[in-house]
FIMILO-306983 format. One line per 5 residues: number of its first residue (from 0); their letters; for each residue x, y, z of C-alpha. Coordinates in steps of 0.001 Angstrom, whole numbers. Example, Ala and Ser with C-alpha at 12.3 -4.5 7.8 and 13.67 -1.06 7.14 Angstrom:
BEGIN
0	AS	12300,-4500,7800 | 13670,-1060,7140
END
This chain:
BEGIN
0	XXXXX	13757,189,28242 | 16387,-769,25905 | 17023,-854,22207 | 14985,-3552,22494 | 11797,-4552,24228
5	XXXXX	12748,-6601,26796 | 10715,-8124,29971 | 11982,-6009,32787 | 10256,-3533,35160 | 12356,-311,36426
10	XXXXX	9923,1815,38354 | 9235,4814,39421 | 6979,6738,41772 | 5691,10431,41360 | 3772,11249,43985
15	XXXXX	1329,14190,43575 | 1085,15097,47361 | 1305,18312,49270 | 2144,16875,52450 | 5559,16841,54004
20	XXXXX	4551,13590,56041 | 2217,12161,53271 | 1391,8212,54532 | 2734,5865,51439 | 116,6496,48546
25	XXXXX	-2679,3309,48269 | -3701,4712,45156 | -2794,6195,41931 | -2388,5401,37874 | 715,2820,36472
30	XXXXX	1796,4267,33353 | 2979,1160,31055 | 5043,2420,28482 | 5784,264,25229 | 7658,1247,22173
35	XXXXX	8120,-541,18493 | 10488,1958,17623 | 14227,1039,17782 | 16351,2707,21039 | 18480,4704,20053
40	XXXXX	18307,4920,16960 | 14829,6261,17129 | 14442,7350,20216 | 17167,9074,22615 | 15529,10605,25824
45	XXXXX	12109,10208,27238 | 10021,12686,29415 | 7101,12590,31414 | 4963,15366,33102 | 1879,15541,34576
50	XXXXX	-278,18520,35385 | -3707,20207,36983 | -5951,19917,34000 | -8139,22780,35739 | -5130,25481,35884
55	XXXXX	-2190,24297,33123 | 142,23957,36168 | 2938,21505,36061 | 2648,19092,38930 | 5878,16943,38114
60	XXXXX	8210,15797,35428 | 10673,13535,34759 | 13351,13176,32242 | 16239,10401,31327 | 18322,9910,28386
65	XXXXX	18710,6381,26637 | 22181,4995,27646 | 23007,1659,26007 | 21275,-1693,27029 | 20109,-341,30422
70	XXXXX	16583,1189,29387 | 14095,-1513,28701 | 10529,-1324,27288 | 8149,-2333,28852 | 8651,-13,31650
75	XXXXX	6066,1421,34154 | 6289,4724,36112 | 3748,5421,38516 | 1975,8692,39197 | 735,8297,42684
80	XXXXX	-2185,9957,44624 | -1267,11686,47883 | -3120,11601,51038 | -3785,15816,51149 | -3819,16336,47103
85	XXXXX	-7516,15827,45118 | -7574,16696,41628 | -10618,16657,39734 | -8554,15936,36486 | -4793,15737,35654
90	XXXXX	-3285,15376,32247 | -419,12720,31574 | 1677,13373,28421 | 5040,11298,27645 | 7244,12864,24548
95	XXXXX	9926,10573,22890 | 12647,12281,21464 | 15526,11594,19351 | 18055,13926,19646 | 16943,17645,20303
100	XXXXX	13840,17215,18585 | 10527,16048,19909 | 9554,13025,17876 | 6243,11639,19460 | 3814,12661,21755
105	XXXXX	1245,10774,23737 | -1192,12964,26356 | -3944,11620,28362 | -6304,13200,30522 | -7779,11496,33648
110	XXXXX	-8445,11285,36998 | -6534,9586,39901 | -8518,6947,41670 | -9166,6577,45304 | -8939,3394,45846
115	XXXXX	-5955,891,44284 | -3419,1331,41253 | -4854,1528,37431 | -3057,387,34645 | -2502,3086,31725
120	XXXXX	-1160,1683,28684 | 692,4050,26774 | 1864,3088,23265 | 5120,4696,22213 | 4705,4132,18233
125	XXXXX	6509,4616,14830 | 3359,5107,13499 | 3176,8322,15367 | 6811,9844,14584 | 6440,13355,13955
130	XXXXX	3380,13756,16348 | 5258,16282,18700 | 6856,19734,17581 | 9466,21463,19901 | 12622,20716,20669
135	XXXXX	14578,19444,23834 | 16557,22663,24671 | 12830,24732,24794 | 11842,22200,27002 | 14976,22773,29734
140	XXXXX	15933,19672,31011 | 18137,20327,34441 | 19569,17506,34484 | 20454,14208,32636 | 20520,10715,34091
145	XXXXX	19169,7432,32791 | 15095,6916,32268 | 13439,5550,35221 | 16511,5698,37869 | 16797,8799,40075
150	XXXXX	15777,11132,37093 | 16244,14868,36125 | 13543,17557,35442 | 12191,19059,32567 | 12313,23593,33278
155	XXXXX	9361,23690,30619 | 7733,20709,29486 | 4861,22476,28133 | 7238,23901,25189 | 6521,20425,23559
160	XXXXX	3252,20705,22000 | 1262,18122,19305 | 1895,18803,15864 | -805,16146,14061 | -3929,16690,16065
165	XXXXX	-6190,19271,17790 | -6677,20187,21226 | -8222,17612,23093 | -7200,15335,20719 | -3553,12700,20978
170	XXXXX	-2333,10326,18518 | -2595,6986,18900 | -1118,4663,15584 | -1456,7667,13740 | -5206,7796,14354
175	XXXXX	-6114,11119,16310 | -8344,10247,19085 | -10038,11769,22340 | -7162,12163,25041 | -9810,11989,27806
180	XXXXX	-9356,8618,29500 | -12316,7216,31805 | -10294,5903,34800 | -13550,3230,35737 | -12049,1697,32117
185	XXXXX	-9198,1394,33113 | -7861,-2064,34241 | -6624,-2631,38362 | -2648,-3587,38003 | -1077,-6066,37736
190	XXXXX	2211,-7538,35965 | 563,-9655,33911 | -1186,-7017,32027 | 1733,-5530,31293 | 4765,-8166,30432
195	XXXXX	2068,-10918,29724 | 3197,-13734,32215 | 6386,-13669,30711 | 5486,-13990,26964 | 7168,-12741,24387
200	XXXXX	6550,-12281,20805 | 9698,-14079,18247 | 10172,-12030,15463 | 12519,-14068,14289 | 10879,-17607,13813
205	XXXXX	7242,-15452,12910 | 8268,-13685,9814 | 10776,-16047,8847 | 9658,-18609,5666 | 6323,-17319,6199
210	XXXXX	6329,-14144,5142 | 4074,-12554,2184 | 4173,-9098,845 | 679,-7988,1154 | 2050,-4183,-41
215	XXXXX	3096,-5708,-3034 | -386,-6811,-4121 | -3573,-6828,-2068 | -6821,-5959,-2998 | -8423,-3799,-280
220	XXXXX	-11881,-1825,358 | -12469,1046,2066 | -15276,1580,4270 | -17218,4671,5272 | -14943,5061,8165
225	XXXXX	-12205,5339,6528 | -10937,2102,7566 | -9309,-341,4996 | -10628,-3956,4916 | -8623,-7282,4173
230	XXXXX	-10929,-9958,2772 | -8703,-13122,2782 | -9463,-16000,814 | -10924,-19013,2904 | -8386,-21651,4618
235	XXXXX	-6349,-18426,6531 | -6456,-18292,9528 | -7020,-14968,10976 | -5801,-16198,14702 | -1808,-16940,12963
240	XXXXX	-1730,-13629,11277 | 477,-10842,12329 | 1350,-7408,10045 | 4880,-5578,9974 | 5737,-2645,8213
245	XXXXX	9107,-3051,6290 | 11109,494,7319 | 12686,2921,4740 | 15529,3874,7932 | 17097,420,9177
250	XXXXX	18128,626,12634 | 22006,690,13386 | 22061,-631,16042 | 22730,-4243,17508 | 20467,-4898,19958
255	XXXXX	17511,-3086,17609 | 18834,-5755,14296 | 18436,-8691,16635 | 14797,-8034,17451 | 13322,-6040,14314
260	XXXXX	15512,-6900,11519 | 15837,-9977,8923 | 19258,-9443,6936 | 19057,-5504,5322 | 15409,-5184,5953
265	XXXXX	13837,-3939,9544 | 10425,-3889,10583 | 7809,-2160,12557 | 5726,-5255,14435 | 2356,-3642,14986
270	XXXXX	76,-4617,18173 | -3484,-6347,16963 | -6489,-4465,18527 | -10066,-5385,19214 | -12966,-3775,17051
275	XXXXX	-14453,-279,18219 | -17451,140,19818 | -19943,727,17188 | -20762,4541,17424 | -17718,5517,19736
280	XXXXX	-14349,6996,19166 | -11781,4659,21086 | -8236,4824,21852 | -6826,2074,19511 | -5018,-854,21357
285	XXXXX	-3532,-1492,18009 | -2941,-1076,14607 | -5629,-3241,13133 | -8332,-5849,14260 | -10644,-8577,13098
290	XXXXX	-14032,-7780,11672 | -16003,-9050,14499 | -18868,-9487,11678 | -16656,-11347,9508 | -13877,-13468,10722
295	XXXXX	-11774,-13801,7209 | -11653,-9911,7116 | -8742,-7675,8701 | -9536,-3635,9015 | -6654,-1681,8936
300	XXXXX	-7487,1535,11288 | -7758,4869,9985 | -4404,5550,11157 | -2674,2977,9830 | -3738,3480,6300
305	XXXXX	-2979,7418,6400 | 678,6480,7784 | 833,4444,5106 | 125,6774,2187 | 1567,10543,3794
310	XXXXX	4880,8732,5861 | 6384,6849,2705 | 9987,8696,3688 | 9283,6355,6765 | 7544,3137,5673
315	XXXXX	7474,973,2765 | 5388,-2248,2242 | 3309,-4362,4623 | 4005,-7791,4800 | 2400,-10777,6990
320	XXXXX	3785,-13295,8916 | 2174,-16860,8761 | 2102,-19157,11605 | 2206,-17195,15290 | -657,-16198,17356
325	XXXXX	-1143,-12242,16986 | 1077,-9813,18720 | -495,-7564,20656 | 526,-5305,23230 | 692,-8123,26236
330	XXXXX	2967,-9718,23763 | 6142,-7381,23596 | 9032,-8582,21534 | 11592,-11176,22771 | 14964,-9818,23311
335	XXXXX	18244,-11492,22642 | 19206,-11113,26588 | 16020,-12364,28340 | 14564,-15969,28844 | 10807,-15598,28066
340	XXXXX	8466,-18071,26805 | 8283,-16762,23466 | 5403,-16930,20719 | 6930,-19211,17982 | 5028,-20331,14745
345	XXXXX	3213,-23879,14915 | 5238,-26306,12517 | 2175,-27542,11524 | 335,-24268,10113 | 1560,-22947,6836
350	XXXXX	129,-20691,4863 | -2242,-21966,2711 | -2044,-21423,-834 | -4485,-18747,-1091 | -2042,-16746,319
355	XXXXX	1363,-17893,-1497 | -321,-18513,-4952 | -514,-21931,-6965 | 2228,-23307,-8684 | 3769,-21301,-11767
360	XXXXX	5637,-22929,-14671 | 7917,-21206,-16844 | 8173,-21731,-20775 | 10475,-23695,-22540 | 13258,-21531,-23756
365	XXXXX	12605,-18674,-21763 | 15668,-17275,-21452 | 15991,-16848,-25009 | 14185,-14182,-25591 | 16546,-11734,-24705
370	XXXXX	17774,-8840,-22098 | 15014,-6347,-23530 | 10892,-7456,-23499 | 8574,-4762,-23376 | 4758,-5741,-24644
375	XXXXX	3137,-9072,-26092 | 173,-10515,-27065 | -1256,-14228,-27930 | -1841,-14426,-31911 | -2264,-17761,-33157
380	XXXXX	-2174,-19357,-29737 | 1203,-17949,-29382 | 3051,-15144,-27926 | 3856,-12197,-29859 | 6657,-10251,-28600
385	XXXXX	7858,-6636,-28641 | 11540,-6603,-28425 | 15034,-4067,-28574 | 15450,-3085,-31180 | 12153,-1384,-30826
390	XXXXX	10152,-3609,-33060 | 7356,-6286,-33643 | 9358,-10162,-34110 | 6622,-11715,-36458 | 8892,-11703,-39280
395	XXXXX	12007,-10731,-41436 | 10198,-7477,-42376 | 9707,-6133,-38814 | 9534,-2920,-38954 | 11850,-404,-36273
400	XXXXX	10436,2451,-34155 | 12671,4944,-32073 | 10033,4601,-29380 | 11154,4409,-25704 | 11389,409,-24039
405	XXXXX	8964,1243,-21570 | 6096,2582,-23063 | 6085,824,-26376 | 2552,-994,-26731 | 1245,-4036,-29028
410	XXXXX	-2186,-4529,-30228 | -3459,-7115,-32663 | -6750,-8175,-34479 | -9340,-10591,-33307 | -7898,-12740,-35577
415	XXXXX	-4244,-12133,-34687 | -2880,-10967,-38223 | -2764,-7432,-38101 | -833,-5723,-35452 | -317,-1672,-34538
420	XXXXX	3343,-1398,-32209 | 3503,2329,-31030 | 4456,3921,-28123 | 5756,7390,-26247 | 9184,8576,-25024
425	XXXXX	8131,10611,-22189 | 12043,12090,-21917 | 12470,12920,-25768 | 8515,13643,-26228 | 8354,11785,-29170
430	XXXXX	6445,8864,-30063 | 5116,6992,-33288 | 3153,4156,-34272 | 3481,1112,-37426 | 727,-1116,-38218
435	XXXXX	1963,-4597,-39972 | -858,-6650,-41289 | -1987,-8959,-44653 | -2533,-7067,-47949 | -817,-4224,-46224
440	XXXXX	3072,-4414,-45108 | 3853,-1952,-43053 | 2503,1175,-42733 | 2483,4227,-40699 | 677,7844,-40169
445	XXXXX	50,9469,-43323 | 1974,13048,-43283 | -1338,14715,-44613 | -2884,14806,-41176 | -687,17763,-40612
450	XXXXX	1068,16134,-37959 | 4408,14368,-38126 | 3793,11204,-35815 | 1557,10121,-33474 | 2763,8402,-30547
455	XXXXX	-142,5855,-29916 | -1164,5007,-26344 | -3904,2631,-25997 | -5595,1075,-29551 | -8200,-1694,-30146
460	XXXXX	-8644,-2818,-33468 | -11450,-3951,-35022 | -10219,-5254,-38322 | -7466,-6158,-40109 | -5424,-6273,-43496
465	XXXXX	-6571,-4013,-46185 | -9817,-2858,-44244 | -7814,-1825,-41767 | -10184,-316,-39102 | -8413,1063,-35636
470	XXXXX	-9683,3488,-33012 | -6708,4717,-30338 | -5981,7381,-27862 | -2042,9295,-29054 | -262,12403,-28499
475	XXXXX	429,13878,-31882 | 3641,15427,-32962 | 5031,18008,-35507 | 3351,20051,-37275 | 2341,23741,-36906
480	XXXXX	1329,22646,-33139 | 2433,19874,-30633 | 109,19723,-27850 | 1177,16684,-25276 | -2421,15706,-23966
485	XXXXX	-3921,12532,-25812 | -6690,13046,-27809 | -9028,10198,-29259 | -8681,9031,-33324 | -9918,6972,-35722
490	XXXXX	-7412,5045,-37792 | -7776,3983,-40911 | -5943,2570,-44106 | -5141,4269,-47347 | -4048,2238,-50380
495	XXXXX	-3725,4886,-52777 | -627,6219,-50254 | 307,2754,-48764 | -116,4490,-45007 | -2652,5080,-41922
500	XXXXX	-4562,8165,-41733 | -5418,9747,-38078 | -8759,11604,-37742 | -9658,12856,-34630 | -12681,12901,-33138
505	XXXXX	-14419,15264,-30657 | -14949,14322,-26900 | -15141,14782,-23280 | -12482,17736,-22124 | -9263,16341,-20806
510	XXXXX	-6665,13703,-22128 | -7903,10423,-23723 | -5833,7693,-21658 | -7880,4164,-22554 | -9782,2474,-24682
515	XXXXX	-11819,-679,-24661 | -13644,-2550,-27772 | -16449,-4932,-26831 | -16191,-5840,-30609 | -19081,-3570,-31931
520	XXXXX	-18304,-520,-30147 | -15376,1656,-28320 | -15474,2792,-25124 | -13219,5936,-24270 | -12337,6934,-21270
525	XXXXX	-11039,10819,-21279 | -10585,12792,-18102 | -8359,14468,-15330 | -6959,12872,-12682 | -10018,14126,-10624
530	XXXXX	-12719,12599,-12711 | -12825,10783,-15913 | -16072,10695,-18568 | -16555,7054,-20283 | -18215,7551,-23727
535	XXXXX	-19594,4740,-26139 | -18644,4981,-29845 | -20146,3596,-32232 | -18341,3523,-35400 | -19855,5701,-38632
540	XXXXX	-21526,7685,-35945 | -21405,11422,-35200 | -21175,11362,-31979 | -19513,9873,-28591 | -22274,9182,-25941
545	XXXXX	-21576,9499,-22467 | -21903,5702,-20717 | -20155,6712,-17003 | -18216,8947,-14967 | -15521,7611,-12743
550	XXXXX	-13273,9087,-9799 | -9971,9939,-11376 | -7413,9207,-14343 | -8348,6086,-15809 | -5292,3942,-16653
555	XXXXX	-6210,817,-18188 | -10127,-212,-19430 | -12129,-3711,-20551 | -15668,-4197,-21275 | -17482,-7011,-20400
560	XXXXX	-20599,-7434,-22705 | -22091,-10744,-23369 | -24574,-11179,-25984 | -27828,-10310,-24632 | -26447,-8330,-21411
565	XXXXX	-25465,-4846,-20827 | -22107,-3773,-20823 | -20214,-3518,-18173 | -16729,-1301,-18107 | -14225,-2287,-15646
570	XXXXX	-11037,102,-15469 | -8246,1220,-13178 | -8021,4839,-11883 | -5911,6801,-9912 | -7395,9613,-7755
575	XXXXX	-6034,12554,-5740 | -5928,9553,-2631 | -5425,6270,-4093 | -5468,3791,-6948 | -8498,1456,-7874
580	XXXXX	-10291,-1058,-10029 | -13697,43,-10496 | -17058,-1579,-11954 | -19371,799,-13854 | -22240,432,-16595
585	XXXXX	-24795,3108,-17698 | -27212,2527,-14855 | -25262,2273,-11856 | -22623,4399,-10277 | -19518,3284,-9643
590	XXXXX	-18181,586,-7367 | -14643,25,-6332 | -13395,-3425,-6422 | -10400,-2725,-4313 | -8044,11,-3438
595	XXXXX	-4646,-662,-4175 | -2522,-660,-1615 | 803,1156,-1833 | 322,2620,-4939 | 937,5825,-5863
600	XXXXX	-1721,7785,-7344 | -616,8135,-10988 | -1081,11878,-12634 | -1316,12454,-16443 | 2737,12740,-16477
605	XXXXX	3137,9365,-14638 | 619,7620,-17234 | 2792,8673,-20093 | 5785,7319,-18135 | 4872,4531,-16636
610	XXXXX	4317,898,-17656 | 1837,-700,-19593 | -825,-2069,-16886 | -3056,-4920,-18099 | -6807,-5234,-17172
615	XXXXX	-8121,-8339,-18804 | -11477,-10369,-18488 | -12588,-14143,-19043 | -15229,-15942,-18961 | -15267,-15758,-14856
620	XXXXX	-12699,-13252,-14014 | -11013,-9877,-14056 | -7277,-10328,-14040 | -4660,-7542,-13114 | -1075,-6733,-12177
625	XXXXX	-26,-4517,-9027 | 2796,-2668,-8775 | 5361,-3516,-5832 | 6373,-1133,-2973 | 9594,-2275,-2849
630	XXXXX	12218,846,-3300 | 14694,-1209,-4007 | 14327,-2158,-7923 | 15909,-5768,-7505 | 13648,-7070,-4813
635	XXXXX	10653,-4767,-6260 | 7679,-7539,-6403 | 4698,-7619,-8792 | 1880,-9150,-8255 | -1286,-11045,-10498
640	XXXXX	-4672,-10816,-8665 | -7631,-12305,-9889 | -10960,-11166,-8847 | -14743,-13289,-9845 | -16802,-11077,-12190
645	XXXXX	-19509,-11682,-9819 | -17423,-10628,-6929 | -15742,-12609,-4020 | -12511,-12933,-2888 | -9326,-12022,-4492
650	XXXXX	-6647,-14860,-5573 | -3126,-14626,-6647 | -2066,-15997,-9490 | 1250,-14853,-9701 | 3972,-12831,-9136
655	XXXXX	7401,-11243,-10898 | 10211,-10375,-8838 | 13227,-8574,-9941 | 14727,-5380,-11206 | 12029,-4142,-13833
660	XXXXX	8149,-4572,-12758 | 5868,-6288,-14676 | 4810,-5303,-17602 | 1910,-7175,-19157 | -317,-9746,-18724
665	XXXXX	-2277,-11516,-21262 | -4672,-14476,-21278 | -5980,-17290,-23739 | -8541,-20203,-22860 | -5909,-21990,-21264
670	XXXXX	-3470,-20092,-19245 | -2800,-16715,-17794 | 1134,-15386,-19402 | 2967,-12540,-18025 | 6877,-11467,-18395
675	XXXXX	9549,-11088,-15830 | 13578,-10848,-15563 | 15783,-13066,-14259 | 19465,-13461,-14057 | 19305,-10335,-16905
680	XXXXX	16861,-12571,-19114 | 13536,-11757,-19739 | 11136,-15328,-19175 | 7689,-15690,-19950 | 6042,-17456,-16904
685	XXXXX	2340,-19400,-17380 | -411,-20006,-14762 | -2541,-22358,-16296 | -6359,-21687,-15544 | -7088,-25071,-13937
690	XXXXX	-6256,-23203,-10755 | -9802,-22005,-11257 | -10887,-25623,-11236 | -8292,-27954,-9012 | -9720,-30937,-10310
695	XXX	-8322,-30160,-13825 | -4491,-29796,-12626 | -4754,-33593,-11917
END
């Protein structure tokens, strides 16, 4: 093996027989091993043993250190049957370590076959670091020469034991799985089956133009095995699809750039698999497959996905390469040193647009609106913006708010001629609100509600100027008390004092964190990050009703209510496991839309801090922004999806790279407007909605 998988044998025989004269064995089991992880860097010795499943007894062992270019992957070492030895069942387990410590283990247990050699494959994966516990000194190696040449001995291999999975049990792409290997499944030899008649997979030429980010905006679903499904739109082709996992540790060195790295970032190549057998736990062949029910869908294994969301000191987004045929684990990758035919991209597949997006255009003048853009909305048929100074730019009379960039919030009328800018310093823990309209000014909270501010968090309003009508979820300050969990209040206008009085009203236990107006009535959503209760408000009433419960913190919340319908509440959550959007009304139960992947589940404390994340609905559509996984801020990459009301596929519409993420996205008849930095400007970008309709774009 080498720092680099490379298409070179180096065997080795053990021999499990008792007999000094033993004839040459005819029989026995070809361990293949294969690696994505990056030598040595990753991984610095390798060890093999092999004992009598019956008694625990160590049979043989073998241990080599990685020295320089000399080790490749794939590499086989055979574990031979002697003429006078018979076990019933013997247990193969290979440990990758890097340094003292054990890193990854694989075990299998099987049987040795009379007749002929069987190929075991035995995947060495990232996805699996931190599988083994022990370290190389308990294990007492006697000696230390190169992998698979005349190799030293491990004193006590058994003091490496498996630190992710139970007995019986070995992980395989971070999936735990039986370790008990049928040997009548197994394959006969041969070198094709390993090295793949001399075909190598380019890493290089597959993920170079034709790369897409899928961890920075995918909608996925997750199935009742635990196993995350890709629907992609139609025109992909499954069959020039391969996944990498970007790496939080680049490799150092050379040989391990060449083959897994593009500039500063380095990526895991993962292996495509075939689909389980319905009703059977099998030993994965790789990290995902194609549904074999439905060929536009890609199911991420259970593994995979828990990697994903408990190893992000390890991993950070997913992305996809356009153009190859899959990778899999015939299909090692090329290295710089050895002629193989290798698995380039077809120059004449590129990705299609449903995976790059349609065409954006950028607004006249958008560089002019400044360094600083936090929240807008589209009044008049126009943008609105809030900009630094903290303030509303409709006018000469704008009023200024000490309210922190990133939280402050924008809401207008139906009409767009009243607006409420407030917003919440999660550092300070302050926060405060101004509502400019007609007839009014500007005006803010009225001091008789006891409190000093409020810092407003989510509002609709449902009319403006001197009938000033609002209903919004705040944190309010000063006071006798200062309690930091929203609460839900009706806002309303007082001439006699020129300013907004806050009443609030009693509901569901737990902090108020959305709101949604489907012109008549609010919806509230108020909750834990657990479970949150949606309640229908009707205003002049007594009394919230309860419309839905929903897994988790709701962050953002629309209603969908069409005259003559029921309404319908669509609203993103984050649980104890993962984000959402979800689809609820008062007869049915939930049902997720997609699972987010990469995103953090967000806590009460990370709502308060975080962004403003727009859900918005048209005629056909629910529209929303995903967060990037990039931990670097400058190349951090948001994305637009858009999903049909009556369900389908997902579609970008957009995306905003750069150092802030996006912050909102709002929507007229006509277009689809969201903000983004570049060069240090802030630029509003425009999708118009004929990308719903081609036919229109001509």
């Amino acid at each position: 093996m080498s720092r680099y998988r490379a298409l070179i044998a180096l065997p080795l025989a053990i021999a499990l027989a008792t007999a000094a004269c033993a004839k040459d064995p005819a029989s026995g089991i070809i361990v293949a091993l294969q690696t994505d992880m990056a030598l040595p860097d990753d991984v610095t010795s390798v060890s093999l043993d092999v004992t009598d499943t019956a008694t625990g007894s160590v049979l043989q062992s073998i241990y080599g250190v990685i020295e320089g270019d000399n080790i490749r992957f794939p590499s086989t070492i055979t574990v031979a049957r002697g003429d006078s030895y018979n076990l019933a069942s013997v247990t193969i387990r290979v440990v990758a370590y890097k340094d003292d410590k054990a890193q990854v283990l694989r075990s299998i247990t099987t049987t040795l076959p009379e007749t002929d050699f069987a190929l075991l494959p035995v995947d060495l994966s990232y996805l699996d670091w931190g599988s083994a516990s022990g370290s190389l000194s308990e294990a007492s190696p006697t000696s230390v020469d190169p992998v698979l040449t005349p190799a030293g001995k491990l004193g006590n291999p058994l003091a490496i034991k498996g630190a992710l999975c139970p007995d019986g049990e070995t992980s395989v792409y971070g999936e735990c799985v039986p370790q008990v290997v049928d040997v009548k499944t197994l394959q006969k030899y041969s070198d094709g089956l390993v090295f793949g008649d001399n075909k190598c997979f380019d890493f290089q030429a597959c993920f170079e133009t034709r790369r897409v980010s899928l961890g920075d905006g995918v909608a996925l679903t997750l199935n009742d095995k635990e196993e995350v499904s890709i629907r992609f739109p139609q025109g992909v082709d499954l069959d020039r699809v391969n996944f990498a996992v970007r790496r939080k540790r680049p490799p150092t060195s050379a040989g391990a750039q060449k083959s897994m790295c593009k500039g500063a970032d380095c990526f895991v190549v993962l292996n495509r698999g075939s689909a389980p057998t319905e009703g059977q736990r099998d030993i994965p062949k790789g990290a995902y497959y194609i549904d074999p029910a439905d060929p536009q869908v890609i199911t991420l294994r259970p593994g995979f996905r828990d990697v994903l969301q408990q190893k992000r000191e390890l991993l950070a987004d997913v992305v996809v390469g356009y153009g190859c045929q899959p990778k899999t684990r015939e299909t090692p990758l090329c290295s710089p040193d050895v002629t193989a035919q290798a698995n380039a991209p077809d120059p004449n597949v590129v990705p299609p647009a449903a995976l790059v997006g349609p065409a954006v255009e950028e607004e006249p003048g958008g560089d002019l609106l400044g360094t600083a853009l936090n929240d807008f909305v589209i009044a008049a048929g126009k943008p609105v913006f809030v900009a630094e100074p903290d303030g509303v730019n409709i006018g000469d009379d704008t009023p200024l708010l000490n309210i922190s960039g990133s939280s402050a919030r924008l809401f207008v009328d139906s009409v767009g001629t009243t607006f409420l800018y407030g917003g919440y310093d999660a550092v300070i823990k302050q926060g405060a609100f101004a509502v400019v309209g007609p007839d009014i000014g500007s005006a803010t909270l009225f001091s008789a509600t006891g409190k000093d501010s409020l810092a407003v968090l989510d509002a609709a309003i449902l009319q403006g100027g001197a009938n000033f009508l609002a209903y919004a979820t705040g944190i309010p300050f000063g006071g006798t008390t200062s309690a930091l969990v929203p609460s839900f209040y009706e806002l309303t206008y007082d001439p006699a004092v020129k300013a907004i009085r806050a009443k609030e009203i009693a509901h569901s236990p737990g902090a108020c964190s959305a709101i949604a107006a489907d012109g008549k009535d609010i919806y509230v959503a108020c909750g834990t990050t657990f479970q949150s209760k949606v309640g229908r408000f009707t205003p002049g009433s007594a009394e919230i009703v309860p419309f839905a419960t929903v897994d988790g913190l709701v962050r953002s919340m629309v209603v969908d209510h069409p005259a003559g319908t029921l309404p319908t509440v669509y609203a993103t959550v984050g649980g104890v496991t993962h984000s959402a959007i979800v689809r609820v009304d008062a007869a049915t139960p939930a049902t997720e839309l997609g699972a987010v992947l990469n995103a953090t589940p967000f806590t009460l404390d990370g709502l308060l801090q975080g962004a403003q994340r727009s859900l918005i609905l048209d005629q056909d559509y629910l529209y929303f922004p995903i967060e990037g996984g990039s931990p670097d801020p400058l190349t951090r990459a948001d994305r637009i999806l858009a999903i049909p009301k009556a369900g389908g596929d997902w579609q970008e519409i957009g995306k905003a790279v750069g150092s802030r993420p996006l912050r909102t996205v709002r929507a007229d008849d006509n277009a689809i407007y969201w903000n983004t930095v570049r060069d240090g400007q802030l630029v509003l970008k425009i999708a118009p909605k004929c990308w719903k309709q081609p036919k229109k774009c001509l």
